[in-house]
Backbone as XML, in Angstrom:
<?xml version="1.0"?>
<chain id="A" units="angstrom">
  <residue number="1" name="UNK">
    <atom name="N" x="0.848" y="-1.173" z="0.000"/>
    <atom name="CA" x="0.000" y="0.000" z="0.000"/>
    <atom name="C" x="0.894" y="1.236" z="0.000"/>
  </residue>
  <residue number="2" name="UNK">
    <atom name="N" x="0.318" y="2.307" z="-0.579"/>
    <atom name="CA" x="1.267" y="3.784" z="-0.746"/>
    <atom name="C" x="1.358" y="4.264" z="0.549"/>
  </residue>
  <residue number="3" name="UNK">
    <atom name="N" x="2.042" y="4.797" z="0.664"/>
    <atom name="CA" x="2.144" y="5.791" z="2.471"/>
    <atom name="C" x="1.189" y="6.835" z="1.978"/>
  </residue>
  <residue number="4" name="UNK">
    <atom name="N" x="1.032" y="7.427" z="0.519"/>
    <atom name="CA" x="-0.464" y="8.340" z="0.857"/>
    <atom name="C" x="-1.647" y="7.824" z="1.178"/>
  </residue>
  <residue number="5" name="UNK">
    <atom name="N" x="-1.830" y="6.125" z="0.668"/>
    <atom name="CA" x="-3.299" y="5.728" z="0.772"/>
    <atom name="C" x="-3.148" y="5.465" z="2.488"/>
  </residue>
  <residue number="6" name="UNK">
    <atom name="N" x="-2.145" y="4.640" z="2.642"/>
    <atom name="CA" x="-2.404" y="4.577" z="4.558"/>
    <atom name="C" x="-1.913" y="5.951" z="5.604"/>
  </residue>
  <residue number="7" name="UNK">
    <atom name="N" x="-1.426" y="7.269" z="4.867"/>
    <atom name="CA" x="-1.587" y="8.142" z="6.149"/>
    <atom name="C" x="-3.524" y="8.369" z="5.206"/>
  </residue>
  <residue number="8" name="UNK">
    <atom name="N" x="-3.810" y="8.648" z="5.117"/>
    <atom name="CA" x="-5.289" y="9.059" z="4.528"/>
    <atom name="C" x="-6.148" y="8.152" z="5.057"/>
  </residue>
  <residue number="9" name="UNK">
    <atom name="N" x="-6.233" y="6.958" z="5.286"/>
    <atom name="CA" x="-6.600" y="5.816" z="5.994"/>
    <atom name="C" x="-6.292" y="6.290" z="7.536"/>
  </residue>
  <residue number="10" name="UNK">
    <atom name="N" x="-5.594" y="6.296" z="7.800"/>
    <atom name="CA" x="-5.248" y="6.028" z="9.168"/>
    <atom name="C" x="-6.047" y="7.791" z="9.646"/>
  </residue>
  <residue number="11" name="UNK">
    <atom name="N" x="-5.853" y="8.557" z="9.043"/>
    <atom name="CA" x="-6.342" y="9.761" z="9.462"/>
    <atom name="C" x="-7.930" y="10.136" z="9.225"/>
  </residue>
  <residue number="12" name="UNK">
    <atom name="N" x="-8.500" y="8.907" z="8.613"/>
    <atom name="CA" x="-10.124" y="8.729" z="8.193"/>
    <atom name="C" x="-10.357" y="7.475" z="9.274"/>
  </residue>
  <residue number="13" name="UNK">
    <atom name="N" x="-9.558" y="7.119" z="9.738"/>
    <atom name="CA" x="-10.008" y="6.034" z="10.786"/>
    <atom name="C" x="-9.864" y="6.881" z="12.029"/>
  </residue>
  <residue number="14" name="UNK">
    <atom name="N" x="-9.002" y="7.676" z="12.441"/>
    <atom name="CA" x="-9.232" y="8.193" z="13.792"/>
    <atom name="C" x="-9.835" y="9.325" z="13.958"/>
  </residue>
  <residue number="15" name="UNK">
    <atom name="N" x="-10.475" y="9.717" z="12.440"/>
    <atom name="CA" x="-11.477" y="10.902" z="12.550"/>
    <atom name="C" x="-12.841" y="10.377" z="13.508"/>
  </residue>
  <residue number="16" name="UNK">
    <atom name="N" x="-13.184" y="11.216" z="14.394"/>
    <atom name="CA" x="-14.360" y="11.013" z="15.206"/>
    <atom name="C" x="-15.698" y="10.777" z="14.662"/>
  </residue>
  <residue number="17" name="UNK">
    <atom name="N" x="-16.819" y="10.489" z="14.650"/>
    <atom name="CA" x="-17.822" y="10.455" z="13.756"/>
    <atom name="C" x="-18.159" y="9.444" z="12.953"/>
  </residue>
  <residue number="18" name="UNK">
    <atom name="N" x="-16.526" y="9.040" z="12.261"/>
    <atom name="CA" x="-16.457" y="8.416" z="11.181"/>
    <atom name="C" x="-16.426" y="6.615" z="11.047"/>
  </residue>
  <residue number="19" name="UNK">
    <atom name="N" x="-17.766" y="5.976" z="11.076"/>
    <atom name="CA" x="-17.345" y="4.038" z="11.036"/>
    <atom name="C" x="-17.227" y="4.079" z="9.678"/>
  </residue>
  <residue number="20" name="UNK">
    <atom name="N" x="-17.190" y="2.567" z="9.787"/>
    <atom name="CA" x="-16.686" y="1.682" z="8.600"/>
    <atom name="C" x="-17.829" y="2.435" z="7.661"/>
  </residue>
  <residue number="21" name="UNK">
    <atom name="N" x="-19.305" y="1.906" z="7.520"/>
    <atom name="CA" x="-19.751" y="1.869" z="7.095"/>
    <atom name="C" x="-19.913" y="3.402" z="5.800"/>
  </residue>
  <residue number="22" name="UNK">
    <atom name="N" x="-19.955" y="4.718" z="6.782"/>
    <atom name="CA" x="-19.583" y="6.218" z="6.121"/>
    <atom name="C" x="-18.292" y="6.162" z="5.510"/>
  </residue>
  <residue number="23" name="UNK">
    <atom name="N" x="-17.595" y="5.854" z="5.997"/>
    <atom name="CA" x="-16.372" y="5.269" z="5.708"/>
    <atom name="C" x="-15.847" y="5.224" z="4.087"/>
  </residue>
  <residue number="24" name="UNK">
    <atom name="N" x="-16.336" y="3.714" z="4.022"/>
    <atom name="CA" x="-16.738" y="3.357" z="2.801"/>
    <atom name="C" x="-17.228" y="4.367" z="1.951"/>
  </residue>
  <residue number="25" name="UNK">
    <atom name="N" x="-18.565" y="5.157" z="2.262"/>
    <atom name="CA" x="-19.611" y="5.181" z="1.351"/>
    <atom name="C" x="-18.535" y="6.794" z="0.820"/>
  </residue>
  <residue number="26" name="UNK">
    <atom name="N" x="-18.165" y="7.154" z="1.479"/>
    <atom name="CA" x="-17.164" y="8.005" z="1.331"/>
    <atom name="C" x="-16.315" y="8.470" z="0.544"/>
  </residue>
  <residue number="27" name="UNK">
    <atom name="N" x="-15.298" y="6.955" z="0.477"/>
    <atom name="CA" x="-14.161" y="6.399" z="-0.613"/>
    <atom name="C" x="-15.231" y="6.272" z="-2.026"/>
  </residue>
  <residue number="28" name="UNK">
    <atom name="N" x="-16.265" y="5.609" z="-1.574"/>
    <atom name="CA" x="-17.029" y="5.116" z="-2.888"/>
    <atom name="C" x="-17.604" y="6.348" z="-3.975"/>
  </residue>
  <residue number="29" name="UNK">
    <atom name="N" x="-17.597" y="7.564" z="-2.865"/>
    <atom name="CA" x="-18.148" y="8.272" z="-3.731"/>
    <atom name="C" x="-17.186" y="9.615" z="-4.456"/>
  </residue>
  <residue number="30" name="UNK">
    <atom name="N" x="-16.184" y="9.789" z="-3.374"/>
    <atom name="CA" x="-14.995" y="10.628" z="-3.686"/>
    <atom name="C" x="-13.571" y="9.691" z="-4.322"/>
  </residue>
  <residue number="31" name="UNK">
    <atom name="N" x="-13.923" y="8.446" z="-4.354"/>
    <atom name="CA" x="-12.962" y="7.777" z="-5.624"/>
    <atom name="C" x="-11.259" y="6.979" z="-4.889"/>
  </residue>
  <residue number="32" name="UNK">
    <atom name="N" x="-10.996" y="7.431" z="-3.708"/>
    <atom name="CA" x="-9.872" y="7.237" z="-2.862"/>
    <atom name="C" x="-10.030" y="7.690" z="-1.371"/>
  </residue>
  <residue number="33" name="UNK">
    <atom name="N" x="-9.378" y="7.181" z="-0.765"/>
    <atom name="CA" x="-9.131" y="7.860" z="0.703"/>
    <atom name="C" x="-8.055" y="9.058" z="0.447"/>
  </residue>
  <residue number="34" name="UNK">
    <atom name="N" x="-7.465" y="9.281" z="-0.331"/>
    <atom name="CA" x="-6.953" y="11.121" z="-0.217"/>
    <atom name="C" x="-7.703" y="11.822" z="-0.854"/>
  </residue>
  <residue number="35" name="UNK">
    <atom name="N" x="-8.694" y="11.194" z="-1.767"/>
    <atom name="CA" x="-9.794" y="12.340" z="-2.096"/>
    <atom name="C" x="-10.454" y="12.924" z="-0.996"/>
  </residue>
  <residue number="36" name="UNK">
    <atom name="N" x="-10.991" y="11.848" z="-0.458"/>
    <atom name="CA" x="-12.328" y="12.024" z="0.667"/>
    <atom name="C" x="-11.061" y="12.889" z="1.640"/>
  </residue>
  <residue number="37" name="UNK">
    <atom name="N" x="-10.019" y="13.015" z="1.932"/>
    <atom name="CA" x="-8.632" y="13.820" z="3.019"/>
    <atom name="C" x="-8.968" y="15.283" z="2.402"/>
  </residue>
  <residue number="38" name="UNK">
    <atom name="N" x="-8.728" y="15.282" z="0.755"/>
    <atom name="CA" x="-9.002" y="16.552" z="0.592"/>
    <atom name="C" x="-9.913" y="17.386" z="0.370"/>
  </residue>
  <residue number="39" name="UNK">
    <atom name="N" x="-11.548" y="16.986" z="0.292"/>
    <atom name="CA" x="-12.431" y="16.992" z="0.088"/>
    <atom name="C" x="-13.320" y="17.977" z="1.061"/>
  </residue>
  <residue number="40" name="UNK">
    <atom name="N" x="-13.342" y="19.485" z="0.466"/>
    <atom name="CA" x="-13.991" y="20.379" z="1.584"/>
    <atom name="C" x="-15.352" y="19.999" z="2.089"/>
  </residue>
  <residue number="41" name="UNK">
    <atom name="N" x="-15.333" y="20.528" z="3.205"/>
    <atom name="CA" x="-16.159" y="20.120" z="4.155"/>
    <atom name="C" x="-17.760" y="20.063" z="3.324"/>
  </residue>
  <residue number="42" name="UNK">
    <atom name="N" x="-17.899" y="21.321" z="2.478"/>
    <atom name="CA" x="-19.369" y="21.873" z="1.669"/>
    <atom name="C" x="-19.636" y="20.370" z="1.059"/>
  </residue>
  <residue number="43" name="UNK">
    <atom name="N" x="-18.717" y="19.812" z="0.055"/>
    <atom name="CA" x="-18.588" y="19.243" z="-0.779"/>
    <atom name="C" x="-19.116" y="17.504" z="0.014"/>
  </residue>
  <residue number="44" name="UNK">
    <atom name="N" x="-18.723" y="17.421" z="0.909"/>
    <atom name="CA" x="-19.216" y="16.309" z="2.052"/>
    <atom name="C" x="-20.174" y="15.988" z="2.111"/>
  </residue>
  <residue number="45" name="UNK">
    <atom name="N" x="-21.139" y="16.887" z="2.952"/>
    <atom name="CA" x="-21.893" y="17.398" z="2.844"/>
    <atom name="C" x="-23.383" y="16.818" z="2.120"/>
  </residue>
  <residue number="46" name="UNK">
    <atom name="N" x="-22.940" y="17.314" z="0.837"/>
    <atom name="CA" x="-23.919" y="16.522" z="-0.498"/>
    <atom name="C" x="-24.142" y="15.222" z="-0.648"/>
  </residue>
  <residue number="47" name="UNK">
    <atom name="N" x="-22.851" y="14.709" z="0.171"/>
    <atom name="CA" x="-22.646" y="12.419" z="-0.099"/>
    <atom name="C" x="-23.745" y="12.631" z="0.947"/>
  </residue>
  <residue number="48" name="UNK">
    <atom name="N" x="-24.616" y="11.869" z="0.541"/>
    <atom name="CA" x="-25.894" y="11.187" z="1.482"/>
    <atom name="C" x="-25.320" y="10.367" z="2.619"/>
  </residue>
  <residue number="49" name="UNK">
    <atom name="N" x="-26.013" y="10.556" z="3.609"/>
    <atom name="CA" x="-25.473" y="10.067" z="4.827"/>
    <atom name="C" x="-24.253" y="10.662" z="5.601"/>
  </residue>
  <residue number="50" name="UNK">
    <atom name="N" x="-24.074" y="11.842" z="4.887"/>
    <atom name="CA" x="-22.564" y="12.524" z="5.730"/>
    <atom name="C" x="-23.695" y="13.820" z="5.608"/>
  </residue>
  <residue number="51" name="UNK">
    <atom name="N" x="-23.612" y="13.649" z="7.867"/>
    <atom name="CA" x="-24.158" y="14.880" z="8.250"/>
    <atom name="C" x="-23.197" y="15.973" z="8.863"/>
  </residue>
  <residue number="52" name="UNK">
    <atom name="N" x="-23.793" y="17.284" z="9.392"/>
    <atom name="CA" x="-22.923" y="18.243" z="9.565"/>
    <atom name="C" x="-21.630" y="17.682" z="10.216"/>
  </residue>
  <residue number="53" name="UNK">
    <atom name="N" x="-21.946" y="17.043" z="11.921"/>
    <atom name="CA" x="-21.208" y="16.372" z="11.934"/>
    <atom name="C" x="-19.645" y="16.113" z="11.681"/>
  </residue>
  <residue number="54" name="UNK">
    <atom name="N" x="-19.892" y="15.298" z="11.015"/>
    <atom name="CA" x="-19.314" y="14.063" z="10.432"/>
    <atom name="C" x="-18.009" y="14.906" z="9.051"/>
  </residue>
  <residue number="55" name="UNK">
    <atom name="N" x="-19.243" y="15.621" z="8.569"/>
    <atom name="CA" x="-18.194" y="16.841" z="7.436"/>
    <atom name="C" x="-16.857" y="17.859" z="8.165"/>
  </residue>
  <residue number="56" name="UNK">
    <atom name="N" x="-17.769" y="18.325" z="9.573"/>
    <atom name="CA" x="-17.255" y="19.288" z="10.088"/>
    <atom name="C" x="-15.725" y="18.852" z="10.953"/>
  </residue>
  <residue number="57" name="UNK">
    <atom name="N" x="-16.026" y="17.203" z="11.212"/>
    <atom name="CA" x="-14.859" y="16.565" z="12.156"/>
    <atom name="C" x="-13.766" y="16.227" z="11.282"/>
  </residue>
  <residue number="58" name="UNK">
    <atom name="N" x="-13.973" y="16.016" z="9.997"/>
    <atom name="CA" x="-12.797" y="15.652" z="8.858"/>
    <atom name="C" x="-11.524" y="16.563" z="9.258"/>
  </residue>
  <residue number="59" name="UNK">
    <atom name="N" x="-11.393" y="17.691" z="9.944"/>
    <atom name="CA" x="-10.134" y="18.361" z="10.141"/>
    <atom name="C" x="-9.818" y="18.213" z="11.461"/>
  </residue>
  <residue number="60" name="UNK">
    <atom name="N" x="-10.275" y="17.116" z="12.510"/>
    <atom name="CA" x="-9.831" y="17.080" z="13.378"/>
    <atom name="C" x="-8.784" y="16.037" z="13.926"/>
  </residue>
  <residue number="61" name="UNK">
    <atom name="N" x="-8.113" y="15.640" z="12.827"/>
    <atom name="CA" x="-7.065" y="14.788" z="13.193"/>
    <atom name="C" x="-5.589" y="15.534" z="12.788"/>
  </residue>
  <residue number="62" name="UNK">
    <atom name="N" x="-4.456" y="15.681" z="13.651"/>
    <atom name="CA" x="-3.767" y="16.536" z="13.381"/>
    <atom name="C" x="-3.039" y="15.441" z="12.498"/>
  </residue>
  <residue number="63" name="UNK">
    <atom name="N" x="-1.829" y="16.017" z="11.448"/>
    <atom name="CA" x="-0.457" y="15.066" z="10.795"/>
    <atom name="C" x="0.335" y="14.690" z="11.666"/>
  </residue>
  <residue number="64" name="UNK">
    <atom name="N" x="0.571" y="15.442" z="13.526"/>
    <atom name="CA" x="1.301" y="14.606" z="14.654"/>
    <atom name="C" x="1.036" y="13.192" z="14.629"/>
  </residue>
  <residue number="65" name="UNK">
    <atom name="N" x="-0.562" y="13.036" z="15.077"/>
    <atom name="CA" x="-1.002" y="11.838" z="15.609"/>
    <atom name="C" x="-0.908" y="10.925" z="14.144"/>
  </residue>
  <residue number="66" name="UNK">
    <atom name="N" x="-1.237" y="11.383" z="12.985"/>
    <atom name="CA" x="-1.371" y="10.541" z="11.653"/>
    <atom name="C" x="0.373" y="9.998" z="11.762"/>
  </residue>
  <residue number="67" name="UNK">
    <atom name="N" x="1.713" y="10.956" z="12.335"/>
    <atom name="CA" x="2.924" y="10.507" z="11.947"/>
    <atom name="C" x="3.339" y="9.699" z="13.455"/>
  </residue>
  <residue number="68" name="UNK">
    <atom name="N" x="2.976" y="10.163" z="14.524"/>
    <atom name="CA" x="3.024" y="8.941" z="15.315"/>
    <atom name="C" x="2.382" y="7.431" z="14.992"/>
  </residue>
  <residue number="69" name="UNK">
    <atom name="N" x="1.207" y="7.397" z="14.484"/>
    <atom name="CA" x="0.513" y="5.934" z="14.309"/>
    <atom name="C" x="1.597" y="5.548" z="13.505"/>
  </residue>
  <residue number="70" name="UNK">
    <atom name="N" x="2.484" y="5.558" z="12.316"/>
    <atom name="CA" x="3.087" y="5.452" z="11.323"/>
    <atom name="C" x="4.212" y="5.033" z="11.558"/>
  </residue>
  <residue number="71" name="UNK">
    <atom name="N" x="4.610" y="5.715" z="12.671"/>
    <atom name="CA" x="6.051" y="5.808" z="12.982"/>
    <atom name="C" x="5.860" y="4.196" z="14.222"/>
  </residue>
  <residue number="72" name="UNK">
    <atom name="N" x="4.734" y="4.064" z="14.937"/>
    <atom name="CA" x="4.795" y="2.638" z="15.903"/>
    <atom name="C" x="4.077" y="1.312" z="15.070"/>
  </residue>
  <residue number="73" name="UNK">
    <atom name="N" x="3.497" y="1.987" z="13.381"/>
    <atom name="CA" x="3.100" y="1.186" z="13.066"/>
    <atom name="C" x="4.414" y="0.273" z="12.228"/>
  </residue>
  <residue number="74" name="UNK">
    <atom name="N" x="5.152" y="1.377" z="11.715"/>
    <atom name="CA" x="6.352" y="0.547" z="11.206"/>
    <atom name="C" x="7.313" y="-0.016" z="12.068"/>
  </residue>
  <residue number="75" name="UNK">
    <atom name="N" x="7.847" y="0.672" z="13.393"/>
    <atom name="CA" x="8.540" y="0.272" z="14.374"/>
    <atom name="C" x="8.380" y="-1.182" z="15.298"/>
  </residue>
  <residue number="76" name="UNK">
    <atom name="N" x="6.723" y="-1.240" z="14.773"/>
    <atom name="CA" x="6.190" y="-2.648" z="15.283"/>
    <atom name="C" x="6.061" y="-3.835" z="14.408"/>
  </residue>
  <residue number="77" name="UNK">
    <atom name="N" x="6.459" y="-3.746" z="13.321"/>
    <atom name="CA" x="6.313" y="-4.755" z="12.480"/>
    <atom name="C" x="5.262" y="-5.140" z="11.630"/>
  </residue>
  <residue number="78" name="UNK">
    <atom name="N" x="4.079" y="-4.060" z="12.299"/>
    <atom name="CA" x="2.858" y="-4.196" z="11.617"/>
    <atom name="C" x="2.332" y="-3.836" z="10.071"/>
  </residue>
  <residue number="79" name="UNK">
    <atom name="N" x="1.901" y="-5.059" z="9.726"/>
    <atom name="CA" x="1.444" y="-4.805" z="8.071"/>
    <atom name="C" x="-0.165" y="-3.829" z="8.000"/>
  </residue>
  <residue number="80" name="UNK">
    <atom name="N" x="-0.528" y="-3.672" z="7.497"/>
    <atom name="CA" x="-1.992" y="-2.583" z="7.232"/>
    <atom name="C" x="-2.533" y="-3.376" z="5.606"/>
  </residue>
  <residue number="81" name="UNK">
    <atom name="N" x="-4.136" y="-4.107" z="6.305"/>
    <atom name="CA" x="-4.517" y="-4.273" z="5.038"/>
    <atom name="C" x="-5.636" y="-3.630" z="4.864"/>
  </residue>
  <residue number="82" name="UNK">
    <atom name="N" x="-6.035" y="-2.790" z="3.498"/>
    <atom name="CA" x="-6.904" y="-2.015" z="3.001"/>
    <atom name="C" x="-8.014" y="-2.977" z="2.710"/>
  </residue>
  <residue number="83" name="UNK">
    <atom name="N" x="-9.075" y="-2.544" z="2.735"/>
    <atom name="CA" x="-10.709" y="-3.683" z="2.182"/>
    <atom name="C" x="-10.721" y="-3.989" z="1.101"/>
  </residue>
  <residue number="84" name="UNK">
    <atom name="N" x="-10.428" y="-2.929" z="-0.020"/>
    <atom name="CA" x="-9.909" y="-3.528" z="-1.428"/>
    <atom name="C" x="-8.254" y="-3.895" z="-1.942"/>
  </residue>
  <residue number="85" name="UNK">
    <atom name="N" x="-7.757" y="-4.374" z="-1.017"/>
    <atom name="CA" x="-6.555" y="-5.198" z="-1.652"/>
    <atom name="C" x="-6.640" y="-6.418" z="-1.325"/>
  </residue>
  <residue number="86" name="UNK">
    <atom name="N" x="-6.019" y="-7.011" z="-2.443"/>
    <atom name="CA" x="-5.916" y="-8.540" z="-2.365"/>
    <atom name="C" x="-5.558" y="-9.038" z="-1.445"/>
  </residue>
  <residue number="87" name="UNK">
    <atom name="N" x="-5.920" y="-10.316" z="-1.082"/>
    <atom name="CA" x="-5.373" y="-10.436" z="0.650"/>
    <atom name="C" x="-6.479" y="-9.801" z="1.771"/>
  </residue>
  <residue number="88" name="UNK">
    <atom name="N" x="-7.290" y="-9.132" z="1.731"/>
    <atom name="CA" x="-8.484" y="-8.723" z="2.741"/>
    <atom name="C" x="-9.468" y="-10.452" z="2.601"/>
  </residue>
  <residue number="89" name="UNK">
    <atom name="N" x="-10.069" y="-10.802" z="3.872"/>
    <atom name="CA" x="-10.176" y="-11.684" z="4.033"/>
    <atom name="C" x="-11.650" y="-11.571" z="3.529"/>
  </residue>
  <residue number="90" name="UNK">
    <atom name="N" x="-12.131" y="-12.425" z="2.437"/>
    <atom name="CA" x="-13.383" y="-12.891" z="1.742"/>
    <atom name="C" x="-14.615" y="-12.934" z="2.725"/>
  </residue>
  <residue number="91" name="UNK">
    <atom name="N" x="-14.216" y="-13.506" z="4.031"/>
    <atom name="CA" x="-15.499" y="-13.887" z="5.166"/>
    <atom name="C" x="-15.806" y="-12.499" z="5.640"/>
  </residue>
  <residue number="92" name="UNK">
    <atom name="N" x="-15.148" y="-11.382" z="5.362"/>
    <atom name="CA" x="-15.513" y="-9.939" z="5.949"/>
    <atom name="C" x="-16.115" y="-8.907" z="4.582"/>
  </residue>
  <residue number="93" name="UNK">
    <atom name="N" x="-15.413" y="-9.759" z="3.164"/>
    <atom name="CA" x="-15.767" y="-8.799" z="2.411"/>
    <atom name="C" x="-17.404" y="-7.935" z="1.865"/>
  </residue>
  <residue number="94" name="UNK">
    <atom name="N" x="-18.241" y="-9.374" z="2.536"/>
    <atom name="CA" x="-19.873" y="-8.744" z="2.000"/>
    <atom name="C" x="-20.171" y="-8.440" z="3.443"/>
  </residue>
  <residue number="95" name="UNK">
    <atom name="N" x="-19.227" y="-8.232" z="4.797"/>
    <atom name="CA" x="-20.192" y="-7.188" z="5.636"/>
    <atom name="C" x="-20.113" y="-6.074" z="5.377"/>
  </residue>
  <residue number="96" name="UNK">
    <atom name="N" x="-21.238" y="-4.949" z="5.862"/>
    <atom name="CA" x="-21.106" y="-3.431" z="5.287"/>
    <atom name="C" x="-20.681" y="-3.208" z="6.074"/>
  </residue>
  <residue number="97" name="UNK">
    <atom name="N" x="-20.605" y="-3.678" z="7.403"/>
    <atom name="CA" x="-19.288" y="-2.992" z="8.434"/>
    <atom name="C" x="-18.178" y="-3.779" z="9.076"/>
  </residue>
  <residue number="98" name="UNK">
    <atom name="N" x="-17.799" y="-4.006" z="7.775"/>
    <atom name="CA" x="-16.374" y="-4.934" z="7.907"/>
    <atom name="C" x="-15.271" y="-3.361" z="8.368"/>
  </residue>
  <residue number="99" name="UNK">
    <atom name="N" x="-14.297" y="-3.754" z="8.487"/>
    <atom name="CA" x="-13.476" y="-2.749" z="9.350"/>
    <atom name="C" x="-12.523" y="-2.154" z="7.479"/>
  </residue>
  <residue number="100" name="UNK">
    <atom name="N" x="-12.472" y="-1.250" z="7.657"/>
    <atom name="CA" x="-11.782" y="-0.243" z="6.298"/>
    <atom name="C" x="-10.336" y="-0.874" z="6.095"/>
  </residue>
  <residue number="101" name="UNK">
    <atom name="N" x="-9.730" y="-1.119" z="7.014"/>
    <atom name="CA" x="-8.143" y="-1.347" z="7.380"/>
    <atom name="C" x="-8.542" y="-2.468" z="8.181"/>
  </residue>
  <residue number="102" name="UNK">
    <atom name="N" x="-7.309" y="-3.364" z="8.157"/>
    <atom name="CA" x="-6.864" y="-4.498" z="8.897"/>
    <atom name="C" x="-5.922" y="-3.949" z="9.605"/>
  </residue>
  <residue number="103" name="UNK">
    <atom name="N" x="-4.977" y="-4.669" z="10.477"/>
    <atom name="CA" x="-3.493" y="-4.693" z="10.810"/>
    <atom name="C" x="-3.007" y="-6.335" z="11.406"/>
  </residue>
  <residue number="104" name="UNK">
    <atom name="N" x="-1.568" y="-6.679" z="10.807"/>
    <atom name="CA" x="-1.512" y="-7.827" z="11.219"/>
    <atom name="C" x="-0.204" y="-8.050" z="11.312"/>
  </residue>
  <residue number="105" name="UNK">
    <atom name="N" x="0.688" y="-9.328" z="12.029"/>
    <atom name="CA" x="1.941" y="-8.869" z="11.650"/>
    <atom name="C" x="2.139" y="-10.711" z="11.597"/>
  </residue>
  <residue number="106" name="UNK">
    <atom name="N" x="3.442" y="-11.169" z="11.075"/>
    <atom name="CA" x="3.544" y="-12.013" z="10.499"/>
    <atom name="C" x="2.548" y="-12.618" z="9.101"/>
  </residue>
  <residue number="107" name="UNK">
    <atom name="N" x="2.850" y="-13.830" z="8.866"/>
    <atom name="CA" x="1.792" y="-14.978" z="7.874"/>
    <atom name="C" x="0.559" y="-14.720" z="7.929"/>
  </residue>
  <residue number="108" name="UNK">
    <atom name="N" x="-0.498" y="-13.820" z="7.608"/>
    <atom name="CA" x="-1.725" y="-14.065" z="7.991"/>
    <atom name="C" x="-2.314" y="-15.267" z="7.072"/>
  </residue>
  <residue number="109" name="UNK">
    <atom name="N" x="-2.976" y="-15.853" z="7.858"/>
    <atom name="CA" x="-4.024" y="-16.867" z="6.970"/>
    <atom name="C" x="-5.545" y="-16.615" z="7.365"/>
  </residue>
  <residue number="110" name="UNK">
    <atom name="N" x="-5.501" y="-15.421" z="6.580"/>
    <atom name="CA" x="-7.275" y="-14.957" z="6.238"/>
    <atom name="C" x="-8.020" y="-15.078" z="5.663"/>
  </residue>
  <residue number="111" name="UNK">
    <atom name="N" x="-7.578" y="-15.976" z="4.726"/>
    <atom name="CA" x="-8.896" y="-16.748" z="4.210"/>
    <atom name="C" x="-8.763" y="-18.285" z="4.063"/>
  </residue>
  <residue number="112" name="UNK">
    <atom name="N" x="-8.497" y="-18.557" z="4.892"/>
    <atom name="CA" x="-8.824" y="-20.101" z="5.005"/>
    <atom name="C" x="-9.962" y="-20.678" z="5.455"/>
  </residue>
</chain>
């Protein structure tokens, strides 16, 4: 995965407001997780199901906390799997609130 798609991930996961499910509908409709990062608040807004809210909290994650997660996520060995990359485990893929990101470290065997 790119370090833009997982700081954009990681900074749409510890946005407040924000589950899997908006989440998603989010990426789905702004095309990427750095779209939906750069994506003014107005513009939010309009995606159905994103209320004031939810638009207004998108700037509340600072680039500290996005470069700390980053910095213990690599220091720990930990891999990050996205919902659409290969390798996301099939038994989670038709829930609507399967989790956006994984994390795992060694062999995973996720779809067995």
């Amino acid at each position: 995965m790119e370090t833009s798609t997982l700081r954009s991930l990681l900074t749409l996961q510890m946005t407040p407001n924000l589950g899997a499910v908006t989440l998603k509908n989010l990426i789905a409709y702004c095309g990427s997780p750095e779209a939906v990062v750069q994506e003014k608040p107005d513009h939010l807004r309009r995606i159905p199901g994103i209320g004031e809210k939810t638009a207004e909290g998108m700037g509340a994650v600072s680039q500290a906390q996005v470069d700390q997660e980053m910095a213990f996520i690599q220091e720990a060995g930990i891999e990050p799997l996205y919902f659409l990359e290969k390798g996301y485990p099939e038994r989670l893929k038709d829930l609507n609130d399967a989790p956006v990101l994984l994390f795992y470290k060694g062999q995973p065997a996720l779809n067995r």
